[in-house]
N, C-alpha and C positions, 0 to 999 in steps of 0.2 A: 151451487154453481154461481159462481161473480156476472153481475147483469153483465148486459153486452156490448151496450152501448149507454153513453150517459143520458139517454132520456130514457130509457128503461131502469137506470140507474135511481133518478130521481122520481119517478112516479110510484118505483118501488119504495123510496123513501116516504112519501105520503101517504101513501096506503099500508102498509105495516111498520113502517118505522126503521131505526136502523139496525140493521143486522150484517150477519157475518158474509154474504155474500155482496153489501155494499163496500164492506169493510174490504175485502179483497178485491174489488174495482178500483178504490183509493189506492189500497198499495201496488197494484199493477198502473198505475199512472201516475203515483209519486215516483217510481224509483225510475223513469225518464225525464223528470222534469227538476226542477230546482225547491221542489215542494218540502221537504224533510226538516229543512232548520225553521221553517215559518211554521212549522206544525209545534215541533219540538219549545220553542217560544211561548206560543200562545198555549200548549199546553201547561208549561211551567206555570205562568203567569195565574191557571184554571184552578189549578192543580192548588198551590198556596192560599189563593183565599178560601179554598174551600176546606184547607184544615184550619181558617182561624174561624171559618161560622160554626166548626163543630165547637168551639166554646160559649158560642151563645145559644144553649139548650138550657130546657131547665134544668138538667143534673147541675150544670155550672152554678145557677143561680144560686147553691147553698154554698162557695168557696167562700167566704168571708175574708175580705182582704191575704189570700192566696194561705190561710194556713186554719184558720179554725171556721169552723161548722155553723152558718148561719145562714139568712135569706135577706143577698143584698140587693134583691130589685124592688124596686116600685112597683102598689098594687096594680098603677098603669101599665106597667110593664108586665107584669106578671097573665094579667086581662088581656091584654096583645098578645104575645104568646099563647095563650090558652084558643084563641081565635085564628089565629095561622096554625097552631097544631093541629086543630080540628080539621081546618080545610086543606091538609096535608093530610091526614088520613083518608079523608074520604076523596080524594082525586084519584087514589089508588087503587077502585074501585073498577073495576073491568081490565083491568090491565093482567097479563098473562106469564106467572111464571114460567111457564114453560113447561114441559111432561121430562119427569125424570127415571130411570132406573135405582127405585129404591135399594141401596146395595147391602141392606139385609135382607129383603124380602126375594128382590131380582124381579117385580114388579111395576110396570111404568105407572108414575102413580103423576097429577098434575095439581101443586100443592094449589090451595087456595087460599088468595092474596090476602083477604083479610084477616087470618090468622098472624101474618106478621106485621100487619100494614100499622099497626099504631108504634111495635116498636123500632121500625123502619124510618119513622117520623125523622129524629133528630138527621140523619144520613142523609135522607134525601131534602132535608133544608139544607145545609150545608152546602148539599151537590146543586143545585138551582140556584141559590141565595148565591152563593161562592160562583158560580159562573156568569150570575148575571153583572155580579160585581166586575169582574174579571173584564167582561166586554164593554162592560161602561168605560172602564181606565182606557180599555185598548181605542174608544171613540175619542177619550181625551187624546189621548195621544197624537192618532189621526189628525185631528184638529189641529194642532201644534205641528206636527212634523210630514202632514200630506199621506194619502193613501198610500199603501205598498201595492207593489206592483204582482198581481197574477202570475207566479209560473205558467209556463207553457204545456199546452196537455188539457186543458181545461176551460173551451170556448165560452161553456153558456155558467159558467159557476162567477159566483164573485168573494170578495176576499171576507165578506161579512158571512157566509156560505160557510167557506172553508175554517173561519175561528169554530165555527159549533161542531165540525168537521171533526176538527185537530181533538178537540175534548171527546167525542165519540171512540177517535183508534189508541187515544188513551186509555180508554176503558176496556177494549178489545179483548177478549178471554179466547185460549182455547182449553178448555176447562173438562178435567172427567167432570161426569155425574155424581160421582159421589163426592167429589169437592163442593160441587156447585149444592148439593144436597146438604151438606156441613154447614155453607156456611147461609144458607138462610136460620141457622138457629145463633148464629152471631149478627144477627142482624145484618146481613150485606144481601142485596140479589143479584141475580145472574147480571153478566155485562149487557147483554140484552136492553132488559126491563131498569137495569139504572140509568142508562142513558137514557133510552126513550122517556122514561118517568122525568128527570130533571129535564131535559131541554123544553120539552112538554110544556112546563111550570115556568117559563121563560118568555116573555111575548116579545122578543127579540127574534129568538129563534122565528116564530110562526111568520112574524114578518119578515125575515130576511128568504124563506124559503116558500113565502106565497100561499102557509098552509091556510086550507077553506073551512069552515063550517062543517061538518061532517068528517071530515076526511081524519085517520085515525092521530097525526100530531098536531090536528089542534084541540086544544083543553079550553072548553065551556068556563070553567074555572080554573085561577091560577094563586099559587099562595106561594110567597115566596119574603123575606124576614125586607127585604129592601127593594 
């Protein structure tokens, strides 16, 4: 059920995160208001730097000048990487896939995260690393061309709110289980746990939405390539 009102709306977002019934409070108040192309924007904008950080993984590191097989980084580099990889596995640590109907068994089974969590790695830099970039531009921006203005429908949110927003109903699934089952062996997880995971790893986020100490989106630690 879609909260009810938007302070139930948002307190449910600090205490479990974002989910599908936030997700349908946004779209029951976008589709009155002017909200849809400033979504549709800042998604794009989210959305492209985070397929150029999936090339700064280490798989990338052995393209050798884009055709033969070698290892073009600095041991510096190499050393930095090895050190936000690590601290990208282990953030992922209490976080909750979800309980799924295994659809051979027909069993709800609720995987555990750290079996995928190291090869999840590259994805969810990309997804944090790529969004934070993303907001950083959209501040330049700001700075040069003046705040945009709030649609209407939405008193107590502000437009630094709504960018983490727009990336969230991005992600949006309505998903069988046995999709969503598939494709944690390709390394992706439910829309769930990828969004809360990246924003998570974002100290933008935390500070645009007030999150505290305790409370489940803010992360003790945060590892993210920039």
């Amino acid at each position: 059920m879609a909260a009810a009102s938007q302070q139930e709306a948002m307190t449910q977002l600090h205490t479990v995160g974002y989910d599908n019934s936030f997700s349908q409070w946004i779209i029951a108040k976008a589709s009155h208001s002017g909200l849809w192309q400033q979504l549709t924007q800042w998604t794009m904008a989210a959305t492209s730097q985070q397929e150029a950080m999936m090339a700064a993984s280490h798989r990338n590191s052995f393209h050798l000048d884009g055709s033969h097989y070698g290892n073009w980084w600095a041991n510096v580099t190499t050393t930095r990487y090895e050190t936000i990889r690590n601290c990208a596995k282990d953030v992922q640590n209490g976080f909750s896939l979800g309980s799924f109907t295994d659809p051979y068994t027909q069993l709800t089974v609720t995987p555990n995260i750290s079996r995928f969590a190291d090869q999840y790695v590259p994805e969810l830099l990309a997804d944090s690393s790529g969004l934070r970039l993303a907001y950083k531009a959209y501040k330049t921006r700001e700075r040069g061309m003046g705040k945009e203005h709030m649609p209407a429908g939405f008193p107590d949110l502000n437009i630094d709110q709504m960018f983490f927003i727009s990336f969230a109903q991005a992600n949006c699934q309505n998903t069988p289980d046995i999709m969503k089952f598939n494709q944690l062996y390709e390394n992706r997880y439910p829309s769930k746990a990828k969004v809360n995971l990246a924003v998570s790893q974002v100290p933008e986020f935390a500070k645009a939405f007030k999150c505290r100490p305790g409370q489940a989106m803010y992360a003790a630690k945060t590892c993210t390539l920039f």
